[in-house]
C-alpha positions in Angstrom: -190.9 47.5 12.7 -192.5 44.1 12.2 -195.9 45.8 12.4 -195.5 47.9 9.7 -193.7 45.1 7.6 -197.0 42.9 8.6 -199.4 45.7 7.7 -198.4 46.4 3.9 -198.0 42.3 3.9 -202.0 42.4 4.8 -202.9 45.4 2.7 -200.9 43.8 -0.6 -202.9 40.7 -0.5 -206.2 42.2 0.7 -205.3 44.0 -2.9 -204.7 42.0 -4.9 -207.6 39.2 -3.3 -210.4 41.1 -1.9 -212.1 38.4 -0.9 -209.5 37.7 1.8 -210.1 41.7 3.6 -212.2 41.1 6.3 -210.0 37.5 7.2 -207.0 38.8 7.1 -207.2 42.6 8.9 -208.1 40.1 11.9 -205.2 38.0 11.5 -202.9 41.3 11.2 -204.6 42.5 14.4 -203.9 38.8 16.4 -200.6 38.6 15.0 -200.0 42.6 15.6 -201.0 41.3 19.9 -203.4 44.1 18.9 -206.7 44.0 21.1 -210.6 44.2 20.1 -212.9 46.3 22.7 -216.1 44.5 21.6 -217.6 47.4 24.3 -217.3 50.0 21.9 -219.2 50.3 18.5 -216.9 50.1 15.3 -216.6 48.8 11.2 -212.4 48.8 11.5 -213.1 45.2 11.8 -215.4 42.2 11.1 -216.0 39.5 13.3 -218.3 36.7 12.0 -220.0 34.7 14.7 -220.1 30.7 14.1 -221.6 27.9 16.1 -219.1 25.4 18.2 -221.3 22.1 18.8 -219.2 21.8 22.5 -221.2 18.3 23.1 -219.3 16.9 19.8 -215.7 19.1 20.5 -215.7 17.3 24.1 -216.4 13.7 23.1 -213.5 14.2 20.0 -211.2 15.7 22.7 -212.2 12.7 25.3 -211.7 10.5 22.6 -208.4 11.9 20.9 -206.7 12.0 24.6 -207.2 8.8 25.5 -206.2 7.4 21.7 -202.8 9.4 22.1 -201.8 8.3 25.8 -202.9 4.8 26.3 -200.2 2.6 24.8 -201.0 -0.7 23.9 -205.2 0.0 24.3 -207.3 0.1 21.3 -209.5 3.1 21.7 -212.5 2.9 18.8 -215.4 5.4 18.4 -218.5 3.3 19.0 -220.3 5.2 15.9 -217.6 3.8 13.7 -215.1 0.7 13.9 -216.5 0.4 17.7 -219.8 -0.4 16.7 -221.5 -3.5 17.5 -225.5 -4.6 17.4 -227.1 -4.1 20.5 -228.5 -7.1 20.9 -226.9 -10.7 20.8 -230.1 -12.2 18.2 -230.0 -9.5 15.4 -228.1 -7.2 13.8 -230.2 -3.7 14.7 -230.2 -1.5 16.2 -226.1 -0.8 16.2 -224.7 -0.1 20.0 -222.7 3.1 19.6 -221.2 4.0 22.7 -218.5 7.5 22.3 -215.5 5.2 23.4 -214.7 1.7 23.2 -211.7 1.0 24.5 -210.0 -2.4 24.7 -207.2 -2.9 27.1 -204.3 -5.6 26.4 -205.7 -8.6 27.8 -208.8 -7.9 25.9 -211.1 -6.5 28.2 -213.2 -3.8 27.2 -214.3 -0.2 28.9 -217.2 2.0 27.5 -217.3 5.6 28.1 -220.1 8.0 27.4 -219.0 11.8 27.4 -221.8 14.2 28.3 -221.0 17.9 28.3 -223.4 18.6 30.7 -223.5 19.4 34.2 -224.6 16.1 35.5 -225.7 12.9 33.9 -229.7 12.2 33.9 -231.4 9.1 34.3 -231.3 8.3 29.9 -227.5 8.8 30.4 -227.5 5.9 33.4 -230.2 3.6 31.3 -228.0 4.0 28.1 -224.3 3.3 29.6 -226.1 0.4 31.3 -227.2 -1.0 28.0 -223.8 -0.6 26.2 -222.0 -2.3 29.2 -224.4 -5.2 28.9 -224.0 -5.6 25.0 -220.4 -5.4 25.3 -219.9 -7.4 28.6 -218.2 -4.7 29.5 -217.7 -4.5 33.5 -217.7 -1.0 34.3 -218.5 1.6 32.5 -218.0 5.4 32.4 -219.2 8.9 32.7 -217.1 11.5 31.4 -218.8 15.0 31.9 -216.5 18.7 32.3 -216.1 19.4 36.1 -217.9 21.9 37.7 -215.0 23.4 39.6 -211.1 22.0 40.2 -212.2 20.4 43.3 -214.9 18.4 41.7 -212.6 16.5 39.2 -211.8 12.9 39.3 -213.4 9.6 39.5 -216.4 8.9 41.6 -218.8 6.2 42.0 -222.1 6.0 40.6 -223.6 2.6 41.5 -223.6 -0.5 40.7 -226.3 -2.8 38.9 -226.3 -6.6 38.7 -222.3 -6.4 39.0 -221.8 -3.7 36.4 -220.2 -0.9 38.0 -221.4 2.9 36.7 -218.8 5.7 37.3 -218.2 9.7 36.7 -215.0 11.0 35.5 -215.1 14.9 36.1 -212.8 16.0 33.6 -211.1 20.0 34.5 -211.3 21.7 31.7 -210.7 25.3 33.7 -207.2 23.2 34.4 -204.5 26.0 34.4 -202.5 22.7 33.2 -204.6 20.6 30.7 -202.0 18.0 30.9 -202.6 16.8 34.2 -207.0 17.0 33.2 -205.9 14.0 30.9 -203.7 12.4 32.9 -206.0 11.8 35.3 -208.1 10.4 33.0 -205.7 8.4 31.4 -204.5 6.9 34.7 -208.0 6.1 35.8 -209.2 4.3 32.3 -205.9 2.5 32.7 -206.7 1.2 36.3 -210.2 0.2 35.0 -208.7 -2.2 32.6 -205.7 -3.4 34.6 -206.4 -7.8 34.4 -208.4 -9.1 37.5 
């Protein structure tokens, strides 16, 4: 009954807006739990392909997480109020890392995101630069895991004291949840007072 009550809702506005057609005969046919065989040819329906830049989506996601679950850290995005020069002497170039996070006590955690695969040497050289312009400790990796059993923390190495780690963050997670409290639980431990 609802179907039918939905369809003369679509075709009423696709009436009296036009512009709206193609939009809103997909809505009726998600809303309807209809299905779309995209093996078979057809013009019942229009789907318009668009562009998802995954690299910025993860480090927003990355970011977002760990601003919503860790109370009482300050979590800043290092191209905005995180920002700092990179050098001690002048004021450029600006160090941006994709998180800056400062625990209670005031120490600080930067963490690179990488949707990629593994991290490449430019990835280790620049999380090594941030971590000395912030005096940052440690610093972190956060790439997608390649499979459930690959998630976590793990260590990268460590040079002249600063310690370089991955985070393997599940995305495949039947349970997304648990993917961020992981990583919630492990930025947390990274800035727990020494």
């Amino acid at each position: 009954e609802r179907r039918g009550s939905l369809r003369g809702d679509v075709n009423g506005i696709a009436e009296r807006q036009p512009v709206y057609r193609c939009a809103l005969r997909l809505a009726h046919i998600i809303l309807a739990d209809y299905g779309v065989d995209l093996s078979r040819a057809g013009d019942d329906v229009s789907l318009s392909s668009f562009l998802l830049d995954l690299e910025t989506t993860f480090e927003r996601y990355v970011r977002n997480v760990l601003a919503r679950r860790l109370d009482g850290y300050e979590v800043m995005d290092g191209m905005k109020e995180g920002s700092k020069p990179l050098y001690d002497d002048r004021p450029e170039p600006r160090a941006s890392p994709d998180v800056v996070i400062r625990g209670p006590d005031g120490g600080v955690l930067i963490a690179e995101v990488k949707y990629k695969s593994s991290e490449k040497r430019d990835d280790i050289d620049q999380v090594l630069a941030y971590a000395l312009s912030y005096r940052a400790p440690v610093v972190l990796l956060v790439l997608p895991a390649q499979s459930s059993g690959d998630r976590g923390v793990s260590h990268v190495g460590i040079v002249d004291g600063v310690r370089v780690l991955r985070f393997r963050f599940d995305l495949s997670a039947d349970d997304l949840n648990s993917s961020e409290a992981d990583l919630v639980a492990c930025v947390a431990s990274l800035l727990v007072p020494q």
